[in-house]
C-alpha positions as CSV (number, residue, x, y, z in Angstrom):
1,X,18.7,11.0,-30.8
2,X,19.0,11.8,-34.5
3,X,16.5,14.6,-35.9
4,X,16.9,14.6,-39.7
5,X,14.9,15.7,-42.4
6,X,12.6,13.3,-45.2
7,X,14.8,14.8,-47.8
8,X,18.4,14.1,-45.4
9,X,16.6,10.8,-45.1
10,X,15.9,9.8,-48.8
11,X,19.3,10.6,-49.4
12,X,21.0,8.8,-46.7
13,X,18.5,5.6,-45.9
14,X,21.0,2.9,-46.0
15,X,23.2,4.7,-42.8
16,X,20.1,5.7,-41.2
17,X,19.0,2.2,-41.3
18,X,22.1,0.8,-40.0
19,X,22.3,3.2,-37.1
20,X,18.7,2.2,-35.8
21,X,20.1,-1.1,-36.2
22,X,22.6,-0.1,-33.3
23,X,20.2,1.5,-31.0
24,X,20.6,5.0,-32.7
25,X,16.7,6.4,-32.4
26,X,16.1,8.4,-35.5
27,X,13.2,11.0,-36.4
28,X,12.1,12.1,-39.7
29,X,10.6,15.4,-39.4
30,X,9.6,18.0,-42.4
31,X,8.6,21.4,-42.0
32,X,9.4,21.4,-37.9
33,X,6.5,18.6,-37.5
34,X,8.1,15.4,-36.5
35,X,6.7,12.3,-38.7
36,X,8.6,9.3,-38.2
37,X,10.1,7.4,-35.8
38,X,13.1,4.9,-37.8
39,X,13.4,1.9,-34.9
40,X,14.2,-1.6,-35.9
41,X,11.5,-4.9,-35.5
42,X,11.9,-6.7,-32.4
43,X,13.0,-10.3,-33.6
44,X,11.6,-13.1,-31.8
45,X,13.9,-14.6,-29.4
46,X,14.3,-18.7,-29.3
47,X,12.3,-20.1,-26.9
48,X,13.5,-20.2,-23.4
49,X,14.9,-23.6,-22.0
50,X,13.9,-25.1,-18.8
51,X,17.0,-25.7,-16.4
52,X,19.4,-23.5,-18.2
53,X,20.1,-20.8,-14.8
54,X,20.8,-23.8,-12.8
55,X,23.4,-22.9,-10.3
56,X,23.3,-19.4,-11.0
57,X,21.0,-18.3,-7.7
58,X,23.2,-18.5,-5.0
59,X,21.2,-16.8,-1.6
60,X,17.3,-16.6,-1.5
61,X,16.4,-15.3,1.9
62,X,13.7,-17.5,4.4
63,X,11.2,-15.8,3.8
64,X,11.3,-15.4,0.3
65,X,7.7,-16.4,0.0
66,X,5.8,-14.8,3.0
67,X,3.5,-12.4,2.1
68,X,5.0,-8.8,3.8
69,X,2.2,-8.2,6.7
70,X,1.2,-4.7,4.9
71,X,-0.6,-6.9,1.8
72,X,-2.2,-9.1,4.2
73,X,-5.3,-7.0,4.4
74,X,-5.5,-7.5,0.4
75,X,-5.5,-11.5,0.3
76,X,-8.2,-11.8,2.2
């Protein structure tokens, strides 16, 4: 975590930006009081295709679907 001041920050924007970019979390403070928190946007994945992890489970127990006897009392 990166604490920096607004005037470290108005100098330095374009590295600040590229470190949130990578995960760095950033906070823009002034006079002790933190302000800002510099993350980047979530971008909106492509939609998920059906059929895609086919293959890829290899074990599911038996009783993958039974509902364990302690939630019992909950279903009913």
């Amino acid at each position: 975590m990166l604490n920096i001041t607004v005037a470290d920050a108005q100098a330095d924007l374009q590295r600040l930006i590229s470190l949130a970019m990578q995960g760095e979390q950033i906070i823009i403070s002034d006079d002790g009081n933190h302000h800002v928190l510099l993350q980047p946007i979530a971008t909106e994945s492509s939609p998920r295709r059906l059929g895609t992890g086919k293959g890829l489970l290899v074990y599911m127990a038996d009783d993958f679907d039974k509902t364990p006897d302690e939630f019992q009392e909950h279903i009913e």
